[in-house]
C-alpha positions as CSV (number, residue, x, y, z in Angstrom):
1,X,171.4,98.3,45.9
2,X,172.4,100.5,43.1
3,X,170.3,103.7,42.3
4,X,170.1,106.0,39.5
5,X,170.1,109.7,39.7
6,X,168.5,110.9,36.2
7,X,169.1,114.8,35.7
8,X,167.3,116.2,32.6
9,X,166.6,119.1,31.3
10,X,165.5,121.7,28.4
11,X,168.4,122.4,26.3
12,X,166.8,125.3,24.3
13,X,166.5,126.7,27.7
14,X,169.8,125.0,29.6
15,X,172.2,122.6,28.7
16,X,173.2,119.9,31.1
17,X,177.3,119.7,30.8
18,X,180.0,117.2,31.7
19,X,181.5,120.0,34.5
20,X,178.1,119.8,36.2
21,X,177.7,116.2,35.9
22,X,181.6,115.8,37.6
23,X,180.6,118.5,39.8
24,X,177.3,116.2,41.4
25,X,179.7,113.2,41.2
26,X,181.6,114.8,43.8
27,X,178.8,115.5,46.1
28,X,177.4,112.2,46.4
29,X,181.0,111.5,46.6
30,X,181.2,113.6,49.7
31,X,178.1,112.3,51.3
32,X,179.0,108.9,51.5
33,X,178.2,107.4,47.9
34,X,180.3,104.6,45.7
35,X,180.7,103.7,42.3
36,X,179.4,106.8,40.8
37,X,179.5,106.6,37.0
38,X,177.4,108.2,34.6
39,X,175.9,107.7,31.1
40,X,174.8,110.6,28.8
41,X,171.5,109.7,27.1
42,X,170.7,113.2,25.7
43,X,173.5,115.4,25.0
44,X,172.6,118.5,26.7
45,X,169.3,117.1,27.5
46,X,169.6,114.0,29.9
47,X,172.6,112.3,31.4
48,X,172.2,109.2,34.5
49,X,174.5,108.7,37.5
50,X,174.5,105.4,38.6
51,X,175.9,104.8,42.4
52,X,175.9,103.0,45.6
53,X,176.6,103.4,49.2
54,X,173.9,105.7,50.3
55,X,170.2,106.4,50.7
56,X,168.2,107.9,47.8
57,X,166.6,110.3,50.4
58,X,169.9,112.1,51.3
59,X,171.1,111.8,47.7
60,X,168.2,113.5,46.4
61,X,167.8,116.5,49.2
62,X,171.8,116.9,48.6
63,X,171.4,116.7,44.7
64,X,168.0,119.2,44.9
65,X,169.7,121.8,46.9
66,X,172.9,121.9,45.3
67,X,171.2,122.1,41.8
68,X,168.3,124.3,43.5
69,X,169.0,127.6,41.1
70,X,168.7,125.8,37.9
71,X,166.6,124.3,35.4
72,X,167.2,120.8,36.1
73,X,165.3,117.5,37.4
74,X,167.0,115.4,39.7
75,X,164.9,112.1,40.0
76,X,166.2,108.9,41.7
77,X,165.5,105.5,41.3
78,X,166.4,101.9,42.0
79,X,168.5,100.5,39.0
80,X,166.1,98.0,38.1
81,X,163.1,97.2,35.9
82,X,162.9,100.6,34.5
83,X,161.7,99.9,31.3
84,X,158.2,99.9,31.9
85,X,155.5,97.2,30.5
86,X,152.2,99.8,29.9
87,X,152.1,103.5,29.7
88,X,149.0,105.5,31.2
89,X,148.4,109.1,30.7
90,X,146.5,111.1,31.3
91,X,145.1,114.1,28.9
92,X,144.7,118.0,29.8
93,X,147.7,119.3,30.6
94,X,149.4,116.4,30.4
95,X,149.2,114.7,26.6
96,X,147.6,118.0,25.7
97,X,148.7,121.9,26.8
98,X,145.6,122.4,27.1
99,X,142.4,121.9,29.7
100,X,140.2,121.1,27.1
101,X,136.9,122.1,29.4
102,X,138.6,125.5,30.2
103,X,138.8,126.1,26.2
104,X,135.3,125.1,25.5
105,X,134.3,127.1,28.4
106,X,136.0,130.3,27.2
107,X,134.4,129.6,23.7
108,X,131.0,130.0,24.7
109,X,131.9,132.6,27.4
110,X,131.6,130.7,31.0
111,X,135.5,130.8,31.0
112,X,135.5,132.1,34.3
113,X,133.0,129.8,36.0
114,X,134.7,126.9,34.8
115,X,138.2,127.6,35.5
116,X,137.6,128.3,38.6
117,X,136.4,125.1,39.3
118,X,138.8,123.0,37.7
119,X,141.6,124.8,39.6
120,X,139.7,123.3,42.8
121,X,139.5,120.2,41.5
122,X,143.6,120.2,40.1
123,X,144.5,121.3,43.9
124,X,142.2,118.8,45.4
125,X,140.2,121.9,47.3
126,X,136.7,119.7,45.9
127,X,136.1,116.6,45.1
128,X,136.7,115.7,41.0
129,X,133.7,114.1,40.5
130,X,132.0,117.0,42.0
131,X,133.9,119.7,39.8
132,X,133.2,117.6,37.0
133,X,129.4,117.6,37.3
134,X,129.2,121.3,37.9
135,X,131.3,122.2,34.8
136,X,129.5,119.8,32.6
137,X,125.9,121.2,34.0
138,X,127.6,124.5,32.4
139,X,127.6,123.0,28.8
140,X,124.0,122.1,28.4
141,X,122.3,123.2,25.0
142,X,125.6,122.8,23.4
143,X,125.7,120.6,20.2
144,X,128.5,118.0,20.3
145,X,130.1,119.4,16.6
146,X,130.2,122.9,18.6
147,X,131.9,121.4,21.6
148,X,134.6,119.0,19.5
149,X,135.3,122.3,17.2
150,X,136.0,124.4,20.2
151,X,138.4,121.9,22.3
152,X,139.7,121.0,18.6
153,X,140.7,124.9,17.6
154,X,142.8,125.2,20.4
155,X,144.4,121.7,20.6
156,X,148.1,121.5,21.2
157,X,150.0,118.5,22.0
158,X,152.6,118.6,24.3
159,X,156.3,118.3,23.1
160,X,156.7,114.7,23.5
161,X,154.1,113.3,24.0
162,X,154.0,111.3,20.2
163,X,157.4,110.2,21.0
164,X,156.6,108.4,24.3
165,X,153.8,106.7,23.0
166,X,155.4,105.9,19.9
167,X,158.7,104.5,21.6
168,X,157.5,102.4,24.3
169,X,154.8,100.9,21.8
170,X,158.1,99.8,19.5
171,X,159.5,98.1,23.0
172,X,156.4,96.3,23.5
173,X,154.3,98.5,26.1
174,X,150.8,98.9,25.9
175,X,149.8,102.4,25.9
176,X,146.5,103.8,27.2
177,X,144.9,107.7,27.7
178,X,143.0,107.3,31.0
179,X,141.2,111.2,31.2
180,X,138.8,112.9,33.5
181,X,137.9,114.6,30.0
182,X,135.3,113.5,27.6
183,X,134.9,110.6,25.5
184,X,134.5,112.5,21.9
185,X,137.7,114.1,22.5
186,X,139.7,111.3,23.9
187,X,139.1,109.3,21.1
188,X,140.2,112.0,18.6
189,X,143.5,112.1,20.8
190,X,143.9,108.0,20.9
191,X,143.5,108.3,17.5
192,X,146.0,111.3,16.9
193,X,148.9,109.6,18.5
194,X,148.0,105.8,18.7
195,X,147.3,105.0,22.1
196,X,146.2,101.1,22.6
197,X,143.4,101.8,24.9
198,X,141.3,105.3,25.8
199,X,139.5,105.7,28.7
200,X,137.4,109.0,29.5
201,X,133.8,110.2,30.5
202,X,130.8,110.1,28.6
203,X,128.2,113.2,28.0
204,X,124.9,112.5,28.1
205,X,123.2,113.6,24.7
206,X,119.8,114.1,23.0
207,X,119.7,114.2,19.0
208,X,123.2,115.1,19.8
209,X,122.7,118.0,22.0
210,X,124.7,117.9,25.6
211,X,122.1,117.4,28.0
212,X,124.7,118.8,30.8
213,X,124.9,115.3,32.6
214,X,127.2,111.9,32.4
215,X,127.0,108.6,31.9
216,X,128.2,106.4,34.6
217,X,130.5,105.2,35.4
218,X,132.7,108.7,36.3
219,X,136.6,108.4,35.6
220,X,137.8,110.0,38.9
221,X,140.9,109.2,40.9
222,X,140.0,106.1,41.9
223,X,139.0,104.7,38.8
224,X,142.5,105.7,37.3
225,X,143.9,103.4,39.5
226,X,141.4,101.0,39.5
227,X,142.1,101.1,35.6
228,X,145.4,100.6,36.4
229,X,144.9,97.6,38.3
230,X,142.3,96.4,36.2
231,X,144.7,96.4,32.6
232,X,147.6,94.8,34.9
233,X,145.4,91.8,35.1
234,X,144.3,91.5,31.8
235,X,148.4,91.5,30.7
236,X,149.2,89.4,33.2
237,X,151.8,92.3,34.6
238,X,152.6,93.6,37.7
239,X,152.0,97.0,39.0
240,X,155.8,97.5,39.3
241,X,155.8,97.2,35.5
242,X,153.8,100.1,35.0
243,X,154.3,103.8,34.2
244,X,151.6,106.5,35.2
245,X,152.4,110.2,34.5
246,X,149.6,113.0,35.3
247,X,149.2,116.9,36.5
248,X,146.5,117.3,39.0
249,X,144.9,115.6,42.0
250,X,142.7,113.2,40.3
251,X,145.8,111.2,38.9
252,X,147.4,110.9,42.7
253,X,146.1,107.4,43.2
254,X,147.1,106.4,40.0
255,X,150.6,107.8,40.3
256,X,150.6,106.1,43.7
257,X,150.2,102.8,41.8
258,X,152.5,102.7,39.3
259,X,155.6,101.1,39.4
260,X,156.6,104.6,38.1
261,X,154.8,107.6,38.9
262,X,155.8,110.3,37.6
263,X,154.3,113.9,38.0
264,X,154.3,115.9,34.9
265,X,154.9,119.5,35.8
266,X,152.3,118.9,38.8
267,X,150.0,121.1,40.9
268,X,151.8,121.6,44.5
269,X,149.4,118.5,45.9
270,X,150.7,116.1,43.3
271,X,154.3,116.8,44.4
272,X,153.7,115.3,47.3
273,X,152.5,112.0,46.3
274,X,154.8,111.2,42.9
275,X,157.4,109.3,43.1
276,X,159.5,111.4,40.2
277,X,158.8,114.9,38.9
278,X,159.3,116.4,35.6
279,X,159.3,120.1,35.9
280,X,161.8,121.2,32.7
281,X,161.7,118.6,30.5
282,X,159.2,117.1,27.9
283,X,157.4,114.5,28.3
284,X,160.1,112.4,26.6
285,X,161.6,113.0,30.1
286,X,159.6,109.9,31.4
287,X,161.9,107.8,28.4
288,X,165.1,109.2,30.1
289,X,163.8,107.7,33.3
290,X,163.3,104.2,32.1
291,X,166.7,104.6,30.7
292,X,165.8,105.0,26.8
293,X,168.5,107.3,24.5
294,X,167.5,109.8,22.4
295,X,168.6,107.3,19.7
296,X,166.4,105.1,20.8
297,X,163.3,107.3,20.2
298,X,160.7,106.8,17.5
299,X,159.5,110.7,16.5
């Protein structure tokens, strides 16, 4: 079966060139490989070497450590039914910069506390539903206005991000944010960018004061990829046809669903359960995998 090694990268930071490209060619040539040909779909940015003859495993570990020094990805995949169906992404520090409870938490000066915890729960040291109840307990007293206008001043959306959802909307994909975050800022993000569907958690208020608790159910790991599951049924699509991208622990089983997972500069755990990585890219690196040009992008 033929695969696809996709290398992409940065190009304010390092472009990819043709000399490089011939130069892996070669290498896969040596180990064994046929039919190499490539296609540049960034220039500079993102360039695909289709071959045959030769396991993705050894392809990859030969690709990885010859290109070990640079700021590249190397991802491989099976030449077939990239183009994905439904998109699901997740938020902080994934569609956003940002960790949107770590902002709120350093506007009202628990910064410390909170961060602390989320890095557990990103590394999968405790439990996300855990880590989530602790930090929300943390926010009681707050009004929601104060908590929106705090995750809201610091809001950045990552390089991207609008173009992915944007492009595979205009190829027929459904697109949908599935966060661990809260409801009254995922809706301001679906909104932002257009996202089909929004998923997140749900404070608990009185007369619009955070009570510090939540509202069942919890949007953990498991229901990221029940929502997966659950939205395949509804479309009538398979998991295969699906692409998840995410950062921390609590989108592992959600990544491990998809038909393409793809780790978006990841925590160390999440490395070792997605099926692609992006590292250097943007998130317009997850296009480049399902084989989109950068003339095919909406922006």
């Amino acid at each position: 079966m033929t695969l696809v090694l996709t290398l992409t990268s940065d190009r304010s930071i390092y472009k990819l060139h043709p000399e490089l490209v011939k130069q892996v060619e070669q290498l896969l040539f040596s180990k064994g490989a046929t039919n190499c040909s490539n296609f540049w779909l960034a220039q500079g940015m993102a360039v695909e070497i289709s071959f045959d003859g030769i396991p993705g495993d050894l392809a990859l570990e030969s690709v990885e450590l010859f290109l070990d020094r640079l700021p590249v990805d190397k991802n491989i995949q099976k030449n077939i039914n990239r183009r994905k169906k439904m998109l699901l992404a997740d938020m902080d520090s994934t569609i956003l910069q940002i960790e949107t409870l770590d902002e709120i938490g350093n506007a009202i000066g628990r910064a410390r506390e909170i961060a602390e915890i989320t890095e557990k729960a990103m590394n999968g040291d405790i439990d996300f539903e855990t880590a989530l109840k602790n930090r929300v307990k943390l926010l009681a007293g707050l009004s929601i206005s104060q908590l929106t206008e705090f995750a809201l001043q610091k809001l950045l959306i990552t390089q991207g991000a609008s173009t992915l959802v944007k492009t595979m909307k205009a190829n027929g994909a459904t697109t949908a944010l599935v966060s661990g975050g809260f409801t009254v800022i995922t809706e301001i993000i679906r909104e932002k960018l257009n996202f089909d569907l929004c998923y997140g958690n749900t404070l608990v208020v009185d007369s619009s004061v955070v009570t510090g608790n939540l509202k069942p159910p919890i949007i953990d790991g498991d229901a990221k990829a029940a929502i997966l599951d659950q939205e395949c049924k509804k479309l009538g699509i398979l998991k295969d046809d699906t692409l998840a991208v995410g950062d921390g622990a609590n989108d592992i089983p959600m990544l491990a669903e998809a038909g393409l997972g793809v780790g978006f500069r990841p925590k160390p755990v999440v490395r070792k359960h997605a099926s692609n990585i992006i590292e250097h890219c943007d998130l317009r690196g997850a296009l480049f995998l399902q084989g989109f040009t950068e003339s095919d992008f909406l922006t």
